[in-house]
SELUMMAR-408238 format. One record per residue: residue number from 1; x, y, z of N, C-alpha, C in turn. Coordinates in nm, 3 decimals, padded with zeros to 5 digits. Layout:
BEGIN
<rec NUM; <X; Y; Z>; <X; Y; Z>; <X; Y; Z>>
...
# end
This chain:
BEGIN
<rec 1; <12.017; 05.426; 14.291>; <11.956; 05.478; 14.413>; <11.804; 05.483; 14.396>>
<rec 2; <11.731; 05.466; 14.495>; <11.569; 05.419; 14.489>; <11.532; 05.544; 14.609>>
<rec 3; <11.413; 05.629; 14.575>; <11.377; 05.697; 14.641>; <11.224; 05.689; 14.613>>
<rec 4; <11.131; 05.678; 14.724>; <10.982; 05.649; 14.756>; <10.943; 05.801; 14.668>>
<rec 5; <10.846; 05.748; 14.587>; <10.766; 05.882; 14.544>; <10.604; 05.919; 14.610>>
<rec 6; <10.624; 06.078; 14.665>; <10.508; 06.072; 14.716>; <10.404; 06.189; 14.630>>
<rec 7; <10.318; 06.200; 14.697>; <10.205; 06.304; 14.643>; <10.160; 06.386; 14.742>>
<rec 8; <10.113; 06.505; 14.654>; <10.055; 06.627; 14.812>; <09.954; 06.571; 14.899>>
<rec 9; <09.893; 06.485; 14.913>; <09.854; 06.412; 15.013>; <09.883; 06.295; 15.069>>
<rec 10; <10.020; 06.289; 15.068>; <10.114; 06.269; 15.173>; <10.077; 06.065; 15.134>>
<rec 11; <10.050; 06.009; 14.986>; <10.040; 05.889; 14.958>; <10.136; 05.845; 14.896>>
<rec 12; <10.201; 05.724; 14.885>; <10.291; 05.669; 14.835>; <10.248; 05.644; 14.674>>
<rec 13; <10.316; 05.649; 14.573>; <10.295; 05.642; 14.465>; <10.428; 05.522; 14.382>>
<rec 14; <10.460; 05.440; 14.478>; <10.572; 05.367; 14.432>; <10.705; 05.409; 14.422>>
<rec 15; <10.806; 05.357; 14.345>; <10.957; 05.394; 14.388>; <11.014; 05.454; 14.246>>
<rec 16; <11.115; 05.524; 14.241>; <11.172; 05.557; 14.148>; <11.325; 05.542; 14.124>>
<rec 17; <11.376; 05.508; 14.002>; <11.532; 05.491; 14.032>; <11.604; 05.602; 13.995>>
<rec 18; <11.699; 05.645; 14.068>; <11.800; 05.793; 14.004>; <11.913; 05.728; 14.003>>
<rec 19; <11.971; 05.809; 13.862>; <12.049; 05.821; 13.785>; <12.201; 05.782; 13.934>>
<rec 20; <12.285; 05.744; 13.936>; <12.381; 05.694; 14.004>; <12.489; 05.834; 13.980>>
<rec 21; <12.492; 05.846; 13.760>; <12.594; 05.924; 13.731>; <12.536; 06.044; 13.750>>
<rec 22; <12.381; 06.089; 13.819>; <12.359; 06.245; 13.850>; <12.339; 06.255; 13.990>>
<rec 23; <12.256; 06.153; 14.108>; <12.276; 06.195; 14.198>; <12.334; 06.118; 14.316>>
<rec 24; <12.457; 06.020; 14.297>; <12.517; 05.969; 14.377>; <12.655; 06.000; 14.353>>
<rec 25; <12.698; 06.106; 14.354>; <12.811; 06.138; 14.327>; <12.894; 06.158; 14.453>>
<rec 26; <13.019; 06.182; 14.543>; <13.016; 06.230; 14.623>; <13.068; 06.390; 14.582>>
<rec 27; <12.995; 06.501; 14.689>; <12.974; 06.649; 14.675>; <13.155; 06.675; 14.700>>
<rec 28; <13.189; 06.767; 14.644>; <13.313; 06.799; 14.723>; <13.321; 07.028; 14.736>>
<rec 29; <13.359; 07.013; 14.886>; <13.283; 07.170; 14.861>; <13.365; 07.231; 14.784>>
<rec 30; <13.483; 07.214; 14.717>; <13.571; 07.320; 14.633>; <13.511; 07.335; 14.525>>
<rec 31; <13.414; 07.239; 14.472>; <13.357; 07.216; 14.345>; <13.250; 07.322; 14.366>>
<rec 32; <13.178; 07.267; 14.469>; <13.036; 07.365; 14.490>; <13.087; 07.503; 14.514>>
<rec 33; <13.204; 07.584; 14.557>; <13.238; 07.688; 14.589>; <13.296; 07.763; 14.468>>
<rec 34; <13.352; 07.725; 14.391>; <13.367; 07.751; 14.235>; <13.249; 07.791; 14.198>>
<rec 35; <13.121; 07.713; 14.195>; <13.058; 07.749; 14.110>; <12.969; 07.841; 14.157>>
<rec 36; <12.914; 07.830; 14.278>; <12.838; 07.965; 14.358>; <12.876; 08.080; 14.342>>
<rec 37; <13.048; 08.054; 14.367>; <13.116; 08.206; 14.350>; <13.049; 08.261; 14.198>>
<rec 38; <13.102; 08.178; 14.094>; <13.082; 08.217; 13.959>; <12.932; 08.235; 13.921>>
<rec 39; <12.845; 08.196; 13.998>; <12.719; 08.218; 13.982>; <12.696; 08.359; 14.047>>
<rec 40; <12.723; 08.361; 14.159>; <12.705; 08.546; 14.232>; <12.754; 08.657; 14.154>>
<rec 41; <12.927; 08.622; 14.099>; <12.962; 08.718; 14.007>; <12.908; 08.727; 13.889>>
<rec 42; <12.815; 08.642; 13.822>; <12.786; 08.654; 13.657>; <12.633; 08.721; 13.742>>
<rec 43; <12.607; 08.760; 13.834>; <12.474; 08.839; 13.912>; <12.510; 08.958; 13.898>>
<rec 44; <12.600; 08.987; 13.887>; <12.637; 09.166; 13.952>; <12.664; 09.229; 13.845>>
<rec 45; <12.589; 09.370; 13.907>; <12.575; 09.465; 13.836>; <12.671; 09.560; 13.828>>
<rec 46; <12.722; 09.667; 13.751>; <12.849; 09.712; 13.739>; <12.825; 09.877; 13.754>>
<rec 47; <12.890; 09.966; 13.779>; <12.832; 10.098; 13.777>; <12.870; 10.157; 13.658>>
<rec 48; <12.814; 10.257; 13.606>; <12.815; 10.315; 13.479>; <12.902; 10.427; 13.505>>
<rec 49; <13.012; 10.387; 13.358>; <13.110; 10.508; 13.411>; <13.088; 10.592; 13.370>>
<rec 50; <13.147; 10.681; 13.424>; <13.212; 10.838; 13.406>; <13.252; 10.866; 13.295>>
<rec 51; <13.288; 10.981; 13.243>; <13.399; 11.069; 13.163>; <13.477; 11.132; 13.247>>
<rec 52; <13.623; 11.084; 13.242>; <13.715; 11.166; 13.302>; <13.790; 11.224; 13.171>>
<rec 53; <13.844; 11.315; 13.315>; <13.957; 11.423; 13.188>; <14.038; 11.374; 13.088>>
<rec 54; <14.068; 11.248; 13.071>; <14.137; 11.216; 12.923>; <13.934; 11.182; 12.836>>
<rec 55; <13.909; 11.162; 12.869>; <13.733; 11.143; 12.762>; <13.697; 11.244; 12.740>>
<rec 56; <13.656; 11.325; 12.782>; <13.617; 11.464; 12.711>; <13.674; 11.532; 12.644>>
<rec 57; <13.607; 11.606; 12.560>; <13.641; 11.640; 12.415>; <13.617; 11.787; 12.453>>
<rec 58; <13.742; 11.868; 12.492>; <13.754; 11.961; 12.516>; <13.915; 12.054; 12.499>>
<rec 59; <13.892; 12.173; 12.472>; <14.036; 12.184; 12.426>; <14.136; 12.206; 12.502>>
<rec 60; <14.264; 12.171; 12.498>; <14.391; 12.128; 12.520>; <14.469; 12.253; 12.547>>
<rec 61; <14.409; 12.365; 12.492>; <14.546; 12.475; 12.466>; <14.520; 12.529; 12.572>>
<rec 62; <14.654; 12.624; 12.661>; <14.653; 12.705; 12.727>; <14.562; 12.829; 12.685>>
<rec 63; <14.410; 12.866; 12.790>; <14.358; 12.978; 12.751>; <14.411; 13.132; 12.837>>
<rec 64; <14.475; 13.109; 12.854>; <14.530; 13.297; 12.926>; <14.664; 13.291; 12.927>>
<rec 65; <14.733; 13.433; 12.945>; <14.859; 13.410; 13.005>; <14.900; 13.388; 13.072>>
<rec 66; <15.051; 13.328; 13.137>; <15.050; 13.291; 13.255>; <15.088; 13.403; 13.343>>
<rec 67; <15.117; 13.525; 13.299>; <15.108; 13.663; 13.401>; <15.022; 13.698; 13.351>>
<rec 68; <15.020; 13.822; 13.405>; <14.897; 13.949; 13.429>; <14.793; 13.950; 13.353>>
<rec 69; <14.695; 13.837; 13.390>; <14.599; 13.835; 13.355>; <14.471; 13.824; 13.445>>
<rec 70; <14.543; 13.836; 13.568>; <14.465; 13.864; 13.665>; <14.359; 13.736; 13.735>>
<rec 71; <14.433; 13.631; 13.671>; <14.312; 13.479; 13.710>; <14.434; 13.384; 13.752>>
<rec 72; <14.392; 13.309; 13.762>; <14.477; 13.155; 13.804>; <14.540; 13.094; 13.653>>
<rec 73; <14.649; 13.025; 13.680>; <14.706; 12.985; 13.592>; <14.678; 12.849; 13.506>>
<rec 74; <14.577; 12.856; 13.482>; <14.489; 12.736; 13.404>; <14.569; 12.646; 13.314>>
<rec 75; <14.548; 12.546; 13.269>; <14.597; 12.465; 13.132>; <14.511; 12.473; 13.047>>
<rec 76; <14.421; 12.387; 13.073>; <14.299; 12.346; 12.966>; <14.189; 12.322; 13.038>>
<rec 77; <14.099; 12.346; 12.963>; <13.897; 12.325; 13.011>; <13.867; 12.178; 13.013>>
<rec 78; <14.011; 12.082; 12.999>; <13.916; 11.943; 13.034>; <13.929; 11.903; 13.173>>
<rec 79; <13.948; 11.993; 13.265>; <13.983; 11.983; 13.425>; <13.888; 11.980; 13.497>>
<rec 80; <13.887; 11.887; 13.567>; <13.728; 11.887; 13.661>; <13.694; 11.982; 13.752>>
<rec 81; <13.774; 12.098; 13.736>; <13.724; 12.217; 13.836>; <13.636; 12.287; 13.727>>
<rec 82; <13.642; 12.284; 13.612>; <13.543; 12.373; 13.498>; <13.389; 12.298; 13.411>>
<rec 83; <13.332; 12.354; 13.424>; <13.176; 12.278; 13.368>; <13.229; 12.224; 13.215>>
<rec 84; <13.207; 12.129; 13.212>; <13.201; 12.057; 13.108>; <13.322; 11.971; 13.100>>
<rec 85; <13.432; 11.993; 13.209>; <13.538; 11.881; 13.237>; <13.521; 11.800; 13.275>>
<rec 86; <13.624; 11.681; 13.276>; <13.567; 11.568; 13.316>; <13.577; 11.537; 13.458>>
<rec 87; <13.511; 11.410; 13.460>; <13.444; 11.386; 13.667>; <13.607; 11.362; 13.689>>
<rec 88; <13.623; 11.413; 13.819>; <13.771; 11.323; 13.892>; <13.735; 11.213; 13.949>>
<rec 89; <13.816; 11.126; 13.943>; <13.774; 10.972; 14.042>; <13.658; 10.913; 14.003>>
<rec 90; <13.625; 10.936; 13.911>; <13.466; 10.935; 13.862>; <13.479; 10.711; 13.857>>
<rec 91; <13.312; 10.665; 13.868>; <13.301; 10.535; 13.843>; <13.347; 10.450; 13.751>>
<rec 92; <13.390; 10.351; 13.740>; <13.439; 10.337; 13.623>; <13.381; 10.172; 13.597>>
<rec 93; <13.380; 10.158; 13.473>; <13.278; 09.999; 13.434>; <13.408; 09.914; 13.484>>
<rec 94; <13.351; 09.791; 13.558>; <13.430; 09.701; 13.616>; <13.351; 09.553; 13.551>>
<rec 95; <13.474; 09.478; 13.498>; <13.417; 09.344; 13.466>; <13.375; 09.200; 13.564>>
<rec 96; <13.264; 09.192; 13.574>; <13.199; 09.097; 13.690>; <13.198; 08.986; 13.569>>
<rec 97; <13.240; 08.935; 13.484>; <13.193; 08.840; 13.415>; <13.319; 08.692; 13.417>>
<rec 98; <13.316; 08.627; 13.507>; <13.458; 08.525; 13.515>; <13.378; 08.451; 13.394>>
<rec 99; <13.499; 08.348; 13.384>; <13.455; 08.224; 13.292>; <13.475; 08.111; 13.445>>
<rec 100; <13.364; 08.000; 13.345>; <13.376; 07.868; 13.469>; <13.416; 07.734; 13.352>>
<rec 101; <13.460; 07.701; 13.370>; <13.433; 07.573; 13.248>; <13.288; 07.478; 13.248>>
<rec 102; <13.219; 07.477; 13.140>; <13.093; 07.402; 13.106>; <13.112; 07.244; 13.185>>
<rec 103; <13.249; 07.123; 13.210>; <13.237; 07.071; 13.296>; <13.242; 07.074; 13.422>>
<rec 104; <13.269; 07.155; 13.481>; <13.271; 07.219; 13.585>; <13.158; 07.246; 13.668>>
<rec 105; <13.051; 07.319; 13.585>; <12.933; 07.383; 13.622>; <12.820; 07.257; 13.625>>
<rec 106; <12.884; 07.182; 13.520>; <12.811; 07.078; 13.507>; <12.794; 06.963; 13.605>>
<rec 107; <12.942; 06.974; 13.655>; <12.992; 06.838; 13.766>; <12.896; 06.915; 13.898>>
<rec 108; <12.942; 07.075; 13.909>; <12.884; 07.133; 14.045>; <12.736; 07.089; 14.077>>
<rec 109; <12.625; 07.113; 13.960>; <12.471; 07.068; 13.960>; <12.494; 06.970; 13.999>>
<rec 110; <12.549; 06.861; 13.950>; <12.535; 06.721; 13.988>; <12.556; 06.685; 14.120>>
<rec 111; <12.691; 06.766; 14.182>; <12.712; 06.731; 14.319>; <12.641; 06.812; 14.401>>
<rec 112; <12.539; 06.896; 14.389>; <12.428; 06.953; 14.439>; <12.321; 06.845; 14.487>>
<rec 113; <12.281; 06.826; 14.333>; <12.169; 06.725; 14.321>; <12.212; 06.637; 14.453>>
<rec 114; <12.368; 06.580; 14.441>; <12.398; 06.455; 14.512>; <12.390; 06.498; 14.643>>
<rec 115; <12.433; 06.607; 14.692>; <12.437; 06.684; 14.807>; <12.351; 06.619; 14.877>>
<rec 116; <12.183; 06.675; 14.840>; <12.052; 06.672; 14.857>; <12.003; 06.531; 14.903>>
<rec 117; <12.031; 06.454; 14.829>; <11.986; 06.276; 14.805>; <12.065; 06.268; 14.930>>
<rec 118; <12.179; 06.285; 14.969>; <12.287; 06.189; 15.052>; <12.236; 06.243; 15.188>>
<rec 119; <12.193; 06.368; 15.188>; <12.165; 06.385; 15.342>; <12.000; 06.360; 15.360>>
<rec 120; <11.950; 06.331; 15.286>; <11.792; 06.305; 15.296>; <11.672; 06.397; 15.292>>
<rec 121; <11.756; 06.532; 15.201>; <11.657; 06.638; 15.167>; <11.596; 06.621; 15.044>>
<rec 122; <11.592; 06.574; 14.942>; <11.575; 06.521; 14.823>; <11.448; 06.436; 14.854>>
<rec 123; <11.302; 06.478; 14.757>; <11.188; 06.422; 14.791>; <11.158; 06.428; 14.623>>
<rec 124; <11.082; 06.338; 14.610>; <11.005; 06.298; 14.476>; <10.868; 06.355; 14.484>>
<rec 125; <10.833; 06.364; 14.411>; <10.663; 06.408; 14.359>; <10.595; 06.297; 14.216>>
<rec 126; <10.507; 06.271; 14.255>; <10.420; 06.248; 14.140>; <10.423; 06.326; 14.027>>
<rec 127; <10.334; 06.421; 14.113>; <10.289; 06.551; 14.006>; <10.249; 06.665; 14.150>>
<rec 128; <10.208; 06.754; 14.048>; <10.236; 06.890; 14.182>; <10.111; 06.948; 14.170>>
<rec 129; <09.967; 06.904; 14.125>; <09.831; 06.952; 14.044>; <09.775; 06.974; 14.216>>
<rec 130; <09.699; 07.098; 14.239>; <09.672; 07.122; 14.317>; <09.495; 07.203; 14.323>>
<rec 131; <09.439; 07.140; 14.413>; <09.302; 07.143; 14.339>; <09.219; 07.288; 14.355>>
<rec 132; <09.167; 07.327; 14.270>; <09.165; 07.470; 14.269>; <09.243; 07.599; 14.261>>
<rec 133; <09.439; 07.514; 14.255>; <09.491; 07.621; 14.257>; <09.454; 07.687; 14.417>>
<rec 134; <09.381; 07.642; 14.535>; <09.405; 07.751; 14.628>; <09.527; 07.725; 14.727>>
<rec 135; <09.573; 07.846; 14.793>; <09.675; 07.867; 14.852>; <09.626; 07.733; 14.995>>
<rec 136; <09.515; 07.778; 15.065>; <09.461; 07.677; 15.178>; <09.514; 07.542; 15.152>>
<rec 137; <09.415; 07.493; 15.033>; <09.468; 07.323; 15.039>; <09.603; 07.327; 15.023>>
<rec 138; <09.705; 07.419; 14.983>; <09.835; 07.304; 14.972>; <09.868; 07.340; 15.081>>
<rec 139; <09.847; 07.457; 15.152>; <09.973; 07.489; 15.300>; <09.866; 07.424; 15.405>>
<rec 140; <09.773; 07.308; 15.413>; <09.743; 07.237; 15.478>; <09.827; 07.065; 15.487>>
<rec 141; <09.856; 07.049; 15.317>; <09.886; 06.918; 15.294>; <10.052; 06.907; 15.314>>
<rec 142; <10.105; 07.073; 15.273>; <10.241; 07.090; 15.269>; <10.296; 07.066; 15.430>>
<rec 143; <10.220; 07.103; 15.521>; <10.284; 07.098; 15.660>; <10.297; 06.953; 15.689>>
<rec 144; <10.208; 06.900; 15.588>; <10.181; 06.719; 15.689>; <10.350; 06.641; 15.611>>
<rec 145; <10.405; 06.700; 15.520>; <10.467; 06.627; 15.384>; <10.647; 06.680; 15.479>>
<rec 146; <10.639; 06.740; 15.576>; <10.728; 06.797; 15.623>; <10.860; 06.844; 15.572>>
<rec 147; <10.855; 06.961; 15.483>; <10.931; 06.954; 15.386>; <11.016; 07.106; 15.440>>
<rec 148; <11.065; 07.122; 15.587>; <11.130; 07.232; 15.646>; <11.091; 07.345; 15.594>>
<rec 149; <11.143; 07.469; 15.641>; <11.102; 07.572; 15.653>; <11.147; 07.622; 15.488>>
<rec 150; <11.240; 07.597; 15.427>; <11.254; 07.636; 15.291>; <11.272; 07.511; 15.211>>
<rec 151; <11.205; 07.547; 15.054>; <11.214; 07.428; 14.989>; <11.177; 07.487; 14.834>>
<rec 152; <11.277; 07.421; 14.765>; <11.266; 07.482; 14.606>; <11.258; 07.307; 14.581>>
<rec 153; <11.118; 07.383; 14.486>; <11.072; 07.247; 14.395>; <11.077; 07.306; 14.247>>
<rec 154; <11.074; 07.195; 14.204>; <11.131; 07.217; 14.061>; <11.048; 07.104; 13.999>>
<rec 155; <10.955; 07.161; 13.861>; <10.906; 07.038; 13.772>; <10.966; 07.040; 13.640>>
<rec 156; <10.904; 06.991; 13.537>; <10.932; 06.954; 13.412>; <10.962; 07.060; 13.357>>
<rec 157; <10.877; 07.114; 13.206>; <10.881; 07.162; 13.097>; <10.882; 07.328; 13.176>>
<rec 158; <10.773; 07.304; 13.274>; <10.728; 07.397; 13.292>; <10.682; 07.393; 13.443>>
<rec 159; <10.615; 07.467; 13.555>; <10.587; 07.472; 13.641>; <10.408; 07.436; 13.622>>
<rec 160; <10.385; 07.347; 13.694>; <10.240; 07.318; 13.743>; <10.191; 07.475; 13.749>>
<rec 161; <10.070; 07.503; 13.697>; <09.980; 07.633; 13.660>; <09.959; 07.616; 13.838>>
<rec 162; <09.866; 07.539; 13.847>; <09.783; 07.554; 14.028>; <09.873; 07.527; 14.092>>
<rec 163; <09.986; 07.475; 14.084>; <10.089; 07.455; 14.189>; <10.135; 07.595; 14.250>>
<rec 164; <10.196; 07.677; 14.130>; <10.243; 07.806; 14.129>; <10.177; 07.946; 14.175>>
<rec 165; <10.030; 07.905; 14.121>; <09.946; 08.038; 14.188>; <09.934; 07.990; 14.322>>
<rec 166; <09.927; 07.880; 14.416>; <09.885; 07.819; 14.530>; <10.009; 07.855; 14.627>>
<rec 167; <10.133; 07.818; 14.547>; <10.263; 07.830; 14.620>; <10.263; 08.000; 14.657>>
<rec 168; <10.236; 08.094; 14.558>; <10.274; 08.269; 14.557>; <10.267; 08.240; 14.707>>
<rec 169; <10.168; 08.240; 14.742>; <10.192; 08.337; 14.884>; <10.218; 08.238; 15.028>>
<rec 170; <10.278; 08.111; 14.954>; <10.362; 08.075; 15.074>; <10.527; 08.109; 15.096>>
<rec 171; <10.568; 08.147; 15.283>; <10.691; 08.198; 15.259>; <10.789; 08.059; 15.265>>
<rec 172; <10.896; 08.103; 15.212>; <11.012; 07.982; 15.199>; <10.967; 07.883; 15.079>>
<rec 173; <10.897; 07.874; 15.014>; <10.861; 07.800; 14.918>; <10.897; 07.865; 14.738>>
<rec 174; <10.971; 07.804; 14.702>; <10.976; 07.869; 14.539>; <11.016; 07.760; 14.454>>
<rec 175; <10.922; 07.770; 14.329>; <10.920; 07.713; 14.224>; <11.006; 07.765; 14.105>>
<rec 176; <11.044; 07.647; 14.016>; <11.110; 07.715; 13.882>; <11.085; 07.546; 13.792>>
<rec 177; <11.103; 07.567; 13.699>; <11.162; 07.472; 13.563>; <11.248; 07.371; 13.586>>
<rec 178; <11.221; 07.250; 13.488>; <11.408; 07.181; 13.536>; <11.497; 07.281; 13.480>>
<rec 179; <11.480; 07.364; 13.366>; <11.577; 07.410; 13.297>; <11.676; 07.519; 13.362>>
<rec 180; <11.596; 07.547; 13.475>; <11.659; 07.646; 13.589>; <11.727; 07.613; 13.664>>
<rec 181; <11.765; 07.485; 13.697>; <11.826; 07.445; 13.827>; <11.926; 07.468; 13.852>>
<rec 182; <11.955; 07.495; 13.914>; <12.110; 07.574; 13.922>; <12.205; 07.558; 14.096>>
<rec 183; <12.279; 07.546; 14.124>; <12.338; 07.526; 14.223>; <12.314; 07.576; 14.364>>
<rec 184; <12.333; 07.725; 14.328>; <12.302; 07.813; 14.464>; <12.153; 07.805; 14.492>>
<rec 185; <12.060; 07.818; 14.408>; <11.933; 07.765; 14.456>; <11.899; 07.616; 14.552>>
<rec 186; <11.974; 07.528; 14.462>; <11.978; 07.425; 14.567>; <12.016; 07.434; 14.699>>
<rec 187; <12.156; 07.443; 14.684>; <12.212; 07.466; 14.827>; <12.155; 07.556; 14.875>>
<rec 188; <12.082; 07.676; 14.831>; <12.016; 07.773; 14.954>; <11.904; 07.711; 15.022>>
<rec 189; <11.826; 07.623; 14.957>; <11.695; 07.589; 15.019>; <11.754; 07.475; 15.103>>
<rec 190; <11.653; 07.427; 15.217>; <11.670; 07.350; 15.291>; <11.617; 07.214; 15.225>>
<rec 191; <11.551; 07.210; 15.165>; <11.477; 07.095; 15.116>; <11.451; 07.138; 15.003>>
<rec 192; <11.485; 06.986; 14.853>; <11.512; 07.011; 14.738>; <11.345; 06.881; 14.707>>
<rec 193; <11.283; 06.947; 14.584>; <11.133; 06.889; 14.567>; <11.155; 06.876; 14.450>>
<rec 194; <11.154; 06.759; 14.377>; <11.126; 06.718; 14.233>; <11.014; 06.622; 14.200>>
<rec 195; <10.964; 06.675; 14.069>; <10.864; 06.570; 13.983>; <10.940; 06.428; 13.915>>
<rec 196; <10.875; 06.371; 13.883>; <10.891; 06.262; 13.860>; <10.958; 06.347; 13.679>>
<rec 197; <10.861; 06.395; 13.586>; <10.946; 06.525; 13.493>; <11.096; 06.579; 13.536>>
<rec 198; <11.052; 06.637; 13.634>; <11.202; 06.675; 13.678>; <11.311; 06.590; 13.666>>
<rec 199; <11.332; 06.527; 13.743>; <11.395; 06.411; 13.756>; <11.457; 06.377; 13.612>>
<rec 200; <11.378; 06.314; 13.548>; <11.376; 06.294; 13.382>; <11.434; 06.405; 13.308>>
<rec 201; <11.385; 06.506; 13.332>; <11.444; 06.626; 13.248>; <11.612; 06.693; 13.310>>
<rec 202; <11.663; 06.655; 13.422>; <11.755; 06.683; 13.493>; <11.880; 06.565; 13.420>>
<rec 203; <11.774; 06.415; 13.434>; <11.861; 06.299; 13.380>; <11.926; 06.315; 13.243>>
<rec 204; <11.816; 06.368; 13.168>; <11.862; 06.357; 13.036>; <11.906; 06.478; 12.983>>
<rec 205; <11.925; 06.607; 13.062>; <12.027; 06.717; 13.084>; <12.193; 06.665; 13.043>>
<rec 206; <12.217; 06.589; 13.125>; <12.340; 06.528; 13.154>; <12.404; 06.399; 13.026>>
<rec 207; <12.304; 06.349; 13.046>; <12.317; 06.194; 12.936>; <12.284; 06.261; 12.793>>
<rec 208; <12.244; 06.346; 12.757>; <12.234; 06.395; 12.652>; <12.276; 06.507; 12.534>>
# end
């Protein structure tokens, strides 16, 4: 597959070839839905439990008699009606952690990637160097490059320095690493932005 590479001022920089076995795959959504799911749940946070009445370390024995002693007929102090018993119904740690299989997660990126390419959201970059780092020049050049209202770009090793301070304070726009790429990011943005790095570092993710 051959996709035109452009630059933030909107010039052609020649063609590039992608990988067939990373982004011409066809997407299938059970694949992509597996792995989003498993991506949201390995997100979540769990509540911190409690001590209930079997956890506390409190004693067991009947303290009064059970007549005339003039009180209620108690068991033991580990009852959550007495200070230092334990919570009733109290929170309890819940496991958010599924397993996915490593091909799996692996096939899902790919049919992301492919997602992207097949419907014509998938754009190339040169490079992402932006002059001065100011916010002005790129959200002048970015409107002409028409890259919809949301768009995660993604470079090499690392994120372009001036790309990143320039991008902060545009909305719908977010940067990361190839090493980040990850599914639900894709599919959330409307438009998917790679370096010519990227690309390369995504390829040899897979082949390697």
């Amino acid at each position: 597959m051959k996709l035109k590479v452009q630059t933030l001022d909107a010039k052609g920089k020649g063609d590039i070839e992608l990988s067939d076995d990373v982004f011409g795959i066809e997407p299938r959504a059970d694949i992509l839905h597996r792995v989003v799911t498993w991506q949201l749940e390995k997100a979540r946070g769990t509540a911190r439990g409690a001590r209930e009445r079997s956890d506390v370390a409190r004693t067991g024995k009947k303290f009064g008699n059970q007549k005339g002693g003039g009180t209620a007929r108690h068991g033991n102090r580990r009852s959550p009606i007495f200070v230092g018993g334990g919570k009733a119904h109290g929170p309890r740690v819940r496991d958010f952690n599924p397993s996915l299989n490593k091909k799996i997660r692996a096939l899902g990126l790919k049919m992301a990637l492919s997602s992207k390419a097949k419907a014509g959201t998938l754009i190339v970059m040169e490079n992402l160097s932006v002059k001065d780092g100011k916010t002005k020049a790129l959200a002048g050049s970015w409107g002409k490059l028409g890259f919809g209202k949301t768009a995660l770009v993604i470079d090499g090793d690392a994120v372009e320095t001036s790309f990143a301070h320039a991008s902060s304070n545009l909305v719908g726009v977010n940067v990361m690493p190839a090493a980040g790429a990850n599914v639900y990011d894709i599919l959330k943005h409307e438009t998917l932005v790679l370096t010519r790095a990227a690309v390369e570092k995504l390829e040899a993710r897979f082949n390697g």
